[in-house]
C-alpha positions in Angstrom: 94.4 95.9 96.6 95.8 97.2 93.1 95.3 100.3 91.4 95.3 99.6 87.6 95.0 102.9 85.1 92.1 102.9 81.9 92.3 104.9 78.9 89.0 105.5 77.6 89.5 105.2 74.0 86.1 106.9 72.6 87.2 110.0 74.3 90.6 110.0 73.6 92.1 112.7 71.2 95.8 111.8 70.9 97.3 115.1 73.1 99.9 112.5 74.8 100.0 114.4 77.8 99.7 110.7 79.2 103.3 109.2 78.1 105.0 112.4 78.4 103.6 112.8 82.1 104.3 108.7 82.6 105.9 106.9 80.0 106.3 104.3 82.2 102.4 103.6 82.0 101.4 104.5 79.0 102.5 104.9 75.4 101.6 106.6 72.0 99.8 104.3 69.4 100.7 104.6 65.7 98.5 107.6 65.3 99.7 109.2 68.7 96.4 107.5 71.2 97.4 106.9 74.5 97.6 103.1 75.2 98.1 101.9 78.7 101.5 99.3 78.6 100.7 96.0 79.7 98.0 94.9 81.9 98.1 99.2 83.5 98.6 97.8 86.8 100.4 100.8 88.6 103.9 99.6 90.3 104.6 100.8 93.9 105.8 104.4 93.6 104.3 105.2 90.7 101.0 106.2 92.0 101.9 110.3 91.6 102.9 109.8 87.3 99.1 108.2 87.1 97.2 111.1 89.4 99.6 113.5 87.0 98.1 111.7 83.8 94.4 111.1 84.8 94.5 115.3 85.7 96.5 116.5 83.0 94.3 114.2 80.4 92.1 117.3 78.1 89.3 114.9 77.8 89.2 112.9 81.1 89.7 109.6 79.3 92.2 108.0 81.8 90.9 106.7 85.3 92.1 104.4 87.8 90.6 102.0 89.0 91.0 99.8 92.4 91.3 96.1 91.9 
C-alpha cells in the first residue's frame, strides 16, 4: 500500500514551506501555490520530506493519504 501526498488547494496560502521542505514532491505554481508533482505518490525514502511538509504547512492543507 502507497502513500500519496494532497494539497488542499482552498486552504492553501502560497508560504511554500512545501517545496522548500520537499522539492522533490511538490512545487510552486505561477503565483507561488504548492502543487503536488505528478501523480504525489511518495517514493521509498521519501516518507520523512512529506511528514516535514504536511507539519510545517501554516494552514494544514497537505495530507497524506494511504492508497
Amino acid at each position: 500500500m502507497g502513500r500519496r501526498v494532497v494539497i488542499d488547494e482552498e486552504r492553501c496560502e502560497g508560504h511554500g514551506r512545501c517545496y522548500a521542505l520537499a522539492p522533490e514532491l511538490f512545487e510552486p505554481d505561477d503565483l507561488g501555490q504548492g502543487l503536488v508533482v505528478g501523480s504525489g505518490v511518495v517514493p521509498d525514502g521519501m516518507e520523512h520530506q512529506a511528514e516535514l511538509a504536511v507539519k510545517n504547512c501554516p494552514e494544514r492543507a497537505i495530507t497524506i493519504d494511504e492508497e
